[in-house]
N, C-alpha and C positions, 0 to 999 in steps of 0.2 A: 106299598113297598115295591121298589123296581125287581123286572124280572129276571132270575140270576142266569148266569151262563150255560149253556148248554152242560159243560161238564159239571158245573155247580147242581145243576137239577139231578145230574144222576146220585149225587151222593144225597140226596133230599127221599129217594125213591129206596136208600136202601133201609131194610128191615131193622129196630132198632128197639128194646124195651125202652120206655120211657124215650124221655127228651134227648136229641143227637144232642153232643156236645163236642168241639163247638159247634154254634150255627154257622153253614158254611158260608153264606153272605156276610155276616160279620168278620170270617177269620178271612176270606178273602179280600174283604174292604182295610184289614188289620195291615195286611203285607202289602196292601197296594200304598197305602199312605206312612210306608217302611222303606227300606230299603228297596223294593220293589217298583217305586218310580222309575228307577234306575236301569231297570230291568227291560231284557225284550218281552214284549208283551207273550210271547210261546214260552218261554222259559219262566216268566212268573206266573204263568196257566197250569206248568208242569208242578211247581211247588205246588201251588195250592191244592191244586187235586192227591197229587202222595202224602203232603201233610196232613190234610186231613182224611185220606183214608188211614193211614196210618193211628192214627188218634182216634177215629169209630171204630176201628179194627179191635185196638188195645181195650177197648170201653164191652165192646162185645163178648168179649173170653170171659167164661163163667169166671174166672180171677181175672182179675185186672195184668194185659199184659204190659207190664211197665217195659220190657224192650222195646216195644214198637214206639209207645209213647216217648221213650230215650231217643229213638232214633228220628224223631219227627224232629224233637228241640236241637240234634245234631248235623240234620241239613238244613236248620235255618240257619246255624252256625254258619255252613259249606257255603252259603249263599251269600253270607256276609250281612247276616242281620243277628248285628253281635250290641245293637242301642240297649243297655239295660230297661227305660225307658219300656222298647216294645216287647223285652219278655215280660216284666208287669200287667201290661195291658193282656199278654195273651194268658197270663195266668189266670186273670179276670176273668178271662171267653172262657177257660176251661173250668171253673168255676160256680160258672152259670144255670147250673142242673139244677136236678131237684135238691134245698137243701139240704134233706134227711137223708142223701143218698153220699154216701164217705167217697163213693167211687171220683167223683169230682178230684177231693181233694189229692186221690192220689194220680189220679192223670195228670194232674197239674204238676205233682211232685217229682212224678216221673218225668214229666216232657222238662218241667227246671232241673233236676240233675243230670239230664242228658244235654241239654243247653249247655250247660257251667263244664259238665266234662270237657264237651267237644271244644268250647271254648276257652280252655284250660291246655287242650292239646296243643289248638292251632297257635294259642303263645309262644308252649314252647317250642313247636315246628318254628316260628319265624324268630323268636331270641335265639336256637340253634343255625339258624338260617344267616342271623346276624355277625353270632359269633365268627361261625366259618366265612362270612364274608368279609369281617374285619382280621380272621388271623391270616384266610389266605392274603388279603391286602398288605397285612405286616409281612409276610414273606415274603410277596413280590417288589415292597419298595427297597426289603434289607436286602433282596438278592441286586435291584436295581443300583442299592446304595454301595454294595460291594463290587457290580461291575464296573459301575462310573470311577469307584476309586481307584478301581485296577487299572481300564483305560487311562485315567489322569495319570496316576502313576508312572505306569508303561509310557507315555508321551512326555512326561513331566523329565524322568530319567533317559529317554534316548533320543528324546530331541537334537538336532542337529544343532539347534537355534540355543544359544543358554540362557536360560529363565530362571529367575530370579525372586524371591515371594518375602514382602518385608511388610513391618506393620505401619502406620499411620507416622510414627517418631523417630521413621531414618531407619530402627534397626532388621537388620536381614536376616529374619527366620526360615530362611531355607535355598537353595542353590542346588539345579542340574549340573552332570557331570560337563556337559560343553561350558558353563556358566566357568567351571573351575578350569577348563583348560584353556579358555581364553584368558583368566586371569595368572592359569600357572600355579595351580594356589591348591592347597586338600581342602575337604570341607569345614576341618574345624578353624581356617582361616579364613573362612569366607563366613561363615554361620555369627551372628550377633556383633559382626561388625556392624558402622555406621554406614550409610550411604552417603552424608556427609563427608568423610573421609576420602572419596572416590574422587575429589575437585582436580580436574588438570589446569594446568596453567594458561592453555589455548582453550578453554571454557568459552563461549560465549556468555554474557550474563543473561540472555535470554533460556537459556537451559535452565539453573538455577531459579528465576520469576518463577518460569512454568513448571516447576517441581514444586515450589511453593504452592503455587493455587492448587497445583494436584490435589496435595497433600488436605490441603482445608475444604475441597469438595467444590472450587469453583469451576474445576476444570475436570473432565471425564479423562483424558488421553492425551500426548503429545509424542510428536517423533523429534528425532534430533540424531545429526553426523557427529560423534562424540571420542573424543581421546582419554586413553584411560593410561596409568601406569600398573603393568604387571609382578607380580611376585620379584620379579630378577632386575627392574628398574627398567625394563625395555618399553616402548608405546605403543597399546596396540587401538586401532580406530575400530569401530562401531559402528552400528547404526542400532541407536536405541528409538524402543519405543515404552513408553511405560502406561499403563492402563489403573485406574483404581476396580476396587471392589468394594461394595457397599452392603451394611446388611440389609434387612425386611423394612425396616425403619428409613433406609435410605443414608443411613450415616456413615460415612466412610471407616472403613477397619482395616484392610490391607492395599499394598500395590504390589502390580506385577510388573515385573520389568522383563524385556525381552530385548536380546543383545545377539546381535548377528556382525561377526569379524570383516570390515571390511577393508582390513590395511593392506591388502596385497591390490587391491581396487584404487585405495585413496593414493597409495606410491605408486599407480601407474599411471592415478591424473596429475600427479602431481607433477611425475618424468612431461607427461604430453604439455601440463602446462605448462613448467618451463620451457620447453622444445619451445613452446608460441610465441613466448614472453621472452625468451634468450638468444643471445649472438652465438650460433653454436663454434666458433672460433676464436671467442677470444671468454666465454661466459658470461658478457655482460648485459644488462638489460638491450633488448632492442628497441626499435623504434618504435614499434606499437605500444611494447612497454612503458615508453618512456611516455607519451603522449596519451597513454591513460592515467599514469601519475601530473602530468601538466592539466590536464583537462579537471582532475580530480580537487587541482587547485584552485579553480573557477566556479567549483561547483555550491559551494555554501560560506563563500571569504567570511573571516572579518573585518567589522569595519578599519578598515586603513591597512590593511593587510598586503605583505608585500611578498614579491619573491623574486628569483634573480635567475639568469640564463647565462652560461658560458659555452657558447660555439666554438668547439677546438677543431681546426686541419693541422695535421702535421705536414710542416718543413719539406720539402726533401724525398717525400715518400717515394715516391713517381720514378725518381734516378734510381734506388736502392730496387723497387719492382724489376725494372726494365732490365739493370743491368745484373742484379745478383740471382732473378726471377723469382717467379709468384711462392714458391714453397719459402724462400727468403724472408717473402715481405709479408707473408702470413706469420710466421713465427715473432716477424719484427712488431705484425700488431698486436698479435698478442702480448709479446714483452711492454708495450706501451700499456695494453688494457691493466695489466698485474699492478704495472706504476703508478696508473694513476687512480685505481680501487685505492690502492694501500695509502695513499697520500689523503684523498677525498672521503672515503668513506668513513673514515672516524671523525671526520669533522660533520656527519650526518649527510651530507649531499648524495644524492643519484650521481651514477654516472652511466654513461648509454652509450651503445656505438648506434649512428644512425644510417652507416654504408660505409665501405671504401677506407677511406682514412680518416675522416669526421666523425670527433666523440663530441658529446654534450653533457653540460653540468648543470643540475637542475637543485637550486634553492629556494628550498620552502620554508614560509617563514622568515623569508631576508631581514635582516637588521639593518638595511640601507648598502649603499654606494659599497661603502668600505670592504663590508663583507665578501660583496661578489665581486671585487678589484682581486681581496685576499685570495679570493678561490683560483683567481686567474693567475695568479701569483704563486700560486700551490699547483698549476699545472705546469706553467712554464719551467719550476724548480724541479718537478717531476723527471722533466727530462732533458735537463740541462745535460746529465752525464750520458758519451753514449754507451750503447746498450749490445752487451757481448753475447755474439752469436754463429756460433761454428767459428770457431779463431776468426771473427772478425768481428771489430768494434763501430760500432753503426754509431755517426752521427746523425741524431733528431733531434729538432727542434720543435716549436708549435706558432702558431698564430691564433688568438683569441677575439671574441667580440664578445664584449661585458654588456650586458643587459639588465635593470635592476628597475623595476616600476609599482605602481600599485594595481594591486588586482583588478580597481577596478578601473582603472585607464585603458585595459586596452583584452584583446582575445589569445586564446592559444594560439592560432595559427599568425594572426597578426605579428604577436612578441616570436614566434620561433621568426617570422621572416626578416625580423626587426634584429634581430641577434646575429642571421646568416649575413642581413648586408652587413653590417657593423665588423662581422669576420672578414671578410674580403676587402674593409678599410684598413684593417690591421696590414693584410696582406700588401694590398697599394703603397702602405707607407712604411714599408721594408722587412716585413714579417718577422719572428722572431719576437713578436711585442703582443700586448694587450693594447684594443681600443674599447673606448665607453660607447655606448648609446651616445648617438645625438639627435634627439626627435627633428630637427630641423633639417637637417643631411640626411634623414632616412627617408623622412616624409615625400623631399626631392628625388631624393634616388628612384623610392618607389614608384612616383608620379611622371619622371622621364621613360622611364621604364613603357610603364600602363598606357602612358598615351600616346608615346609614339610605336608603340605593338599593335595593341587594339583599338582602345580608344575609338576611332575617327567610323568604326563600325559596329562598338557596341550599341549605342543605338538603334541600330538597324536590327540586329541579333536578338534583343531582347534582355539583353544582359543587364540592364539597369533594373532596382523595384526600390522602394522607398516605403521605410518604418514612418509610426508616428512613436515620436514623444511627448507624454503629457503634461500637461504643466495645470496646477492645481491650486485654488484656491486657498491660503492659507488660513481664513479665518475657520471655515469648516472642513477643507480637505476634499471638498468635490472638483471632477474633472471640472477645467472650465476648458482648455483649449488644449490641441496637439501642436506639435510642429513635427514638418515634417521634413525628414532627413533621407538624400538619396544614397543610394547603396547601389557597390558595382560587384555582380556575382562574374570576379575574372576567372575564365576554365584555365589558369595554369596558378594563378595569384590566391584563390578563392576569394572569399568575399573582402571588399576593400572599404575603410570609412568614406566618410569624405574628406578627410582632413590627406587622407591618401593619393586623391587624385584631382583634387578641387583647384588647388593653386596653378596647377601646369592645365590647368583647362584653362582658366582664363587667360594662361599666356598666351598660349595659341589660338585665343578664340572659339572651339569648341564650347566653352561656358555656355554660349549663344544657344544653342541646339538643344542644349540638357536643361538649362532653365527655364526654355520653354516648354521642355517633353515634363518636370517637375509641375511648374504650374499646372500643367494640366492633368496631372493623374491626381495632384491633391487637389484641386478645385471639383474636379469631377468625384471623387471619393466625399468629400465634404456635403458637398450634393448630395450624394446618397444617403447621407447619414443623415442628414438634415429630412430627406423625406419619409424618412424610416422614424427619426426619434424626438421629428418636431424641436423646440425651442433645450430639449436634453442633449440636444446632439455637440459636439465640442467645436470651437472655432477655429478655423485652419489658419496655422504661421507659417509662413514661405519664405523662406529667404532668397534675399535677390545679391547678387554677386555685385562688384563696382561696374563692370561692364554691361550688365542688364540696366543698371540706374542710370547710366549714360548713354546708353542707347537709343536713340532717336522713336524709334517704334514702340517701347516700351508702352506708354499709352493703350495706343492702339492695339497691342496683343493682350495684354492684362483684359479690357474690354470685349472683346473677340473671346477670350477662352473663360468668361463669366456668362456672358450671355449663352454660348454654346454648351456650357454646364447648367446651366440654370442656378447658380450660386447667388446666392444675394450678397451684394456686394459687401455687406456690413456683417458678416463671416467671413471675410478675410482681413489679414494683417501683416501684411508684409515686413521682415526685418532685413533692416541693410543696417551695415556699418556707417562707424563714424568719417570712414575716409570715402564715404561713397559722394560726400560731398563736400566741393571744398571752399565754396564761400557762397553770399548771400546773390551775387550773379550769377552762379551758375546755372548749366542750362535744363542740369537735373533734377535742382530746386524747384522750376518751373512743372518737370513732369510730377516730380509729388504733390504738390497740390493739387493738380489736376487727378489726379486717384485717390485723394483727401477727398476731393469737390465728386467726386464717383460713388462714394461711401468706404472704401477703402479706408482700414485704419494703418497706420504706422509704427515701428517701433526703430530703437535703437538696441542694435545686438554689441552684446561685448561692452556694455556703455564701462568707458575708464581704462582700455587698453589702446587707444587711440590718441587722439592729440587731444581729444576733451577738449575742446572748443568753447565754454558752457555762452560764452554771447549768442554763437549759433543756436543753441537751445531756441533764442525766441522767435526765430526764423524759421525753424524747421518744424512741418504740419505734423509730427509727433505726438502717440498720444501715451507710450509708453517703454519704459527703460530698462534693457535687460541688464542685470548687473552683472558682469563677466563671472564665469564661475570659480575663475582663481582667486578672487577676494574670498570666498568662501570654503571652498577646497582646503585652502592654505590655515586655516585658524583654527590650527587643530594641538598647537602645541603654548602653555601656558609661557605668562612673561609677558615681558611688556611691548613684544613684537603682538602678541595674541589681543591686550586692550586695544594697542592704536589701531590692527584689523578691524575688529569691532567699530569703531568709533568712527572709519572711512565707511565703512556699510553703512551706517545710521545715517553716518551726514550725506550722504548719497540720496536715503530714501527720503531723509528731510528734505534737498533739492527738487528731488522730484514733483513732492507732494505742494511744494511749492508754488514750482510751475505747473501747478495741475495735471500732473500725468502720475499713473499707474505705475506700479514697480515689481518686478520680474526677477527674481532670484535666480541665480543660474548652479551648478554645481552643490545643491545642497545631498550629501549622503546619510545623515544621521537624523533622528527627531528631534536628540540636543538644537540642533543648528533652525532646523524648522518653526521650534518653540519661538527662539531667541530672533528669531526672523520678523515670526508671527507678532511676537513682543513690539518690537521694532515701529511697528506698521507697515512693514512690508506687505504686496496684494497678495502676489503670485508667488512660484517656487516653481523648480522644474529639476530635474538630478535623480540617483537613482532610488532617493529614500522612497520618491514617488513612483518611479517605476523607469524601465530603462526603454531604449524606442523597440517596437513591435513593431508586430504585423497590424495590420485591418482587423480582424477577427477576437485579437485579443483586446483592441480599443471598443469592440461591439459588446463585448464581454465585459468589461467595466461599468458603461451605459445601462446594462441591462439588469446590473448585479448595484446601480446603485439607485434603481428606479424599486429593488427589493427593501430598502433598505428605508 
């Protein structure tokens, strides 16, 4: 037997009839392999030695003191050796006496009902311990749950903001007082209404979507600038936000709406916007205005979508300023703007002052010629009669230029410039009248204009850059090749076609200079693309003017600016016209084949608007035929102008295929037309269905997006 502890031996030493009980090595060894693991080794030194003095004590007293023994079972309690488990065992140790001797059984008896006591207390100490700490908890969340309501309350009623609390189905269980004085209303006309009911006529339908998913839990929250009708039928705006509330579950159960007034806001952007957008003299749209409704026009047409421009100056103005003065001839344009709202405007047209004396009539939507003739017709009736002011009768008249095209023929600023020369023809040929568009007379105007202003120095300036257009494969729709188109960015013109300034270059000869500066930004950009995207990259189309194809040097520069680019000669394709040459002598015949015999390919541009020559065909080193894109443009209306269209296309590409050459769609806009192409056996396509001419970057962008693909 191991030898016991120091304090264990003293209780071995003390005087005792008969057998100690317990032995204190056993009851020591009882509590260590007890709760007493647990224990610091001093503090389970300290029990064991009290407990069992405690219990030889009580064993001593000529009567059994069963208090002491009570209180031995009650600090084992204290100490947390409450395992039924090890009071068994230890009734065992106290047990262990002499059997004849009763004292045993009642040390036992006693140290177990002072055990079960003490452990009968400490329950109820901690179920009372419990209680009190679940009712103070009931107090503190109901006093918590009473504050929050009062806060909410207090917030919910004197919020500035009016909030609004409805359930999942639209209807509105409850409304703050600002909720009711924006809408003007008491509560019991706000209370179990719909929210449904609230729809203004200026809704976006994006409000309504996002209330929907609100309401079904796909959507947490949404803000919206919203217009509401008040009790008295007045409008007041808003800025809503509406939030869900969901329960434990996560399932939506109420929305909150929160509504802050902000009509004295929305009617003071609404005053600065007009101020932006309005002629503050006569009220009518101004020129920004009007030019973001023209631009608005360009922005997503439909196919074949037209619209029309009326350029009005008035008559006369000039005399009436000078001699009656400026307060006069303000009054007189106002009288004009009134006449010609009230005439224009119910027939749907804008009308705009654009400065001075020049108003504009902007139709969207044109229905052809007629229309916008009609509108010109509706101004000049406008103000046929004159116009009384301060005891005098003002005569005014107008001068008009009628403009009516398809969208997508031409630009905003293009068609405005296209309308103002067309107004100053009116003017030329004796004012007082309406003139139409004439694309051939504008084209000139503009191009005498451009080239003998600038012209002979944009070059130098820099003012020239050149888009590509693509032209696409019709069997599958891949780029195969651009063509590239110059562009003159004029600082007073802005940017110009070239149908703008192309013809009056070659009168003058300029041609020379820019078809050489062309060649080479597209030979050299072709280059790049070529060593950037390998055999993906697209083939460059150039066009050459009559004067480059007649041109003695032609050869020699073509060669010179491939080599100098590093272009292989068999990515390029030159198109000329039919009239670039004029029979099987000439001396330009000779230069095309010598750029055939270079690798250089050929085409015919416009094949069918020219003299059509088709003997020429077998003469000319050709390897491909653009079909002019008015055979195609034009077949857009049914009858039997529409089959014989058709029928000139096919026998076209049938010639072609004929003579072994490739065929080139020009002007296709629709996929209709594309199909019926592709049908055909037509190769190529080029128009805006495919894309209209860009920049460089955006043709990188196609390459790279169909190399994903």
């Amino acid at each position: 037997m191991s030898t016991p502890p120091a304090g264990d031996r003293a209780l071995t030493r003390a005087p005792a009839p008969g057998r100690d009980t317990p032995d204190p090595e056993d009851w020591a060894r009882l509590l260590r392999t007890g709760q007493g693991g647990a224990m610091h080794p001093g503090a389970l030194h300290r029990l064991v030695t009290r407990t069992t003095a405690l219990l030889h004590g009580a064993q001593r007293q000529e009567r059994l003191d069963s208090g002491s023994a009570a209180e031995a079972g009650a600090l084992l309690v204290e100490a947390h050796f409450t395992d039924p488990d090890l009071l068994a065992r230890a009734i065992g140790l106290l047990h262990a006496g002499e059997p004849q001797d009763p004292r045993g059984a009642e040390l036992a008896g006693a140290f177990a009902a002072g055990w079960a006591a003490a452990l009968r207390e400490r329950t109820l100490q901690e179920q009372e311990a419990i209680r009190l700490a679940a009712d103070t908890a009931r107090r503190e969340a109901e006093r918590a749950l009473r504050e929050s309501e009062a806060r909410f309350r207090a917030l919910f009623e004197s919020a500035a903001i009016g909030i609004g609390i409805g359930d999942v189905h639209g209807t509105i269980l409850a409304a703050n007082k600002a909720l009711q004085d924006i809408f003007g209303a008491r509560p019991e006309d706000m209370q179990g209404r719909r929210v449904n009911d609230l729809v203004h006529p200026e809704d976006t339908p994006g409000v309504w979507e996002a209330y929907e998913e609100l309401v079904s839990g796909k959507r947490e929250h949404f803000s919206f600038d919203k217009p509401y009708y008040r009790q008295d039928g007045e409008v007041v705006w808003t800025h809503l936000t509406v939030s869900l509330i969901r329960d434990d579950e996560g399932v939506p159960v109420y929305q909150v709406a929160m509504l802050e007034d902000i009509t004295d806001r929305y009617r003071l952007q609404e005053r600065l916007r007009h101020q932006a957008t309005h002629d503050p003299l006569t009220g009518l749209p101004n020129r920004s205005a009007f030019f973001e409704r023209l631009e608005a026009v360009f922005e997503s047409p439909e196919p074949g979508a037209r619209f029309g421009l009326c350029y009005v100056d008035l008559d006369g103005f000039k005399v009436v300023n000078d001699s009656l003065g400026h307060e006069m001839g303000d009054q007189l344009l106002a009288a004009v703007a009134l006449r010609l709202e009230a005439a224009l405007r119910p027939l749907g047209h804008l009308v705009a002052r654009l400065g001075g004396d020049e108003f504009v009539v902007l139709l969207e939507d044109c229905r052809g010629e007629q229309e916008a003739v009609a509108a010109a017709k509706t101004v000049l009736a406008a103000l046929a009669k004159p116009v009384p002011i301060d005891g005098h009768r003002l005569a005014i008249g107008a001068s008009v230029g009628v403009l009516e095209r398809p969208v997508a023929a031409t630009t905003p600023m293009a068609a405005v410039r296209a309308a103002d020369l067309t107004l100053y023809r009116a003017k030329e040929e004796g004012r007082g009248r309406w003139t139409l568009f004439d694309p051939q007379r504008n084209a000139r105007a503009v191009s005498r204009y451009a080239v003998s202003v600038r012209m002979p120095v944009a070059l130098d300036r820099g003012e020239f850059f050149i888009d590509y257009q693509p032209l696409c494969d019709l069997a599958d729709g891949s780029l195969s090749a651009v063509e590239a188109l110059v562009r003159w960015r004029h600082p007073q013109l802005g940017v110009l076609g070239l149908d703008e300034f192309i013809g009056t270059a070659e009168e003058t000869g300029l041609i020379m200079p820019l078809g050489r500066w062309v060649l080479e930004q597209a030979c050299g950009q072709a280059a790049d693309w070529h060593r950037r995207f390998g055999d993906r990259a697209p083939q460059i189309n150039v066009n050459l003017a009559v004067r480059q194809v007649r041109n003695a040097g032609l050869v020699a520069d073509i060669d010179r600016i491939l080599r100098s680019s590093g272009l292989d000669p068999k990515r390029l394709q030159l198109e000329i016209t039919e009239s670039a040459v004029v029979g099987p002598e000439d001396e330009s015949l000779r230069a095309l084949h010598s750029l055939v015999d270079m690798g250089v390919s050929l085409a015919i541009d416009d094949f069918g608007t020219g003299w059509s020559n088709l003997a020429y065909l077998r003469d000319l080193p050709v390897s491909n035929l653009k079909i002019a894109g008015s055979f195609v443009s034009d077949l857009k209306d049914s009858g039997r102008e529409h089959v014989l269209g058709w029928r000139i296309v096919g026998g076209l590409v049938s010639l072609a295929h004929t003579l072994g050459l490739t065929v080139t769609a020009e002007g296709v806009e629709n996929a209709d037309h594309a199909e019926r192409l592709r049908s055909m056996g037509c190769d190529r396509a080029q128009g805006w269905h495919f894309g209209r001419p860009a920049r460089p970057e955006e043709i990188v962008r196609r390459i790279i997006e169909s190399d994903r693909t």
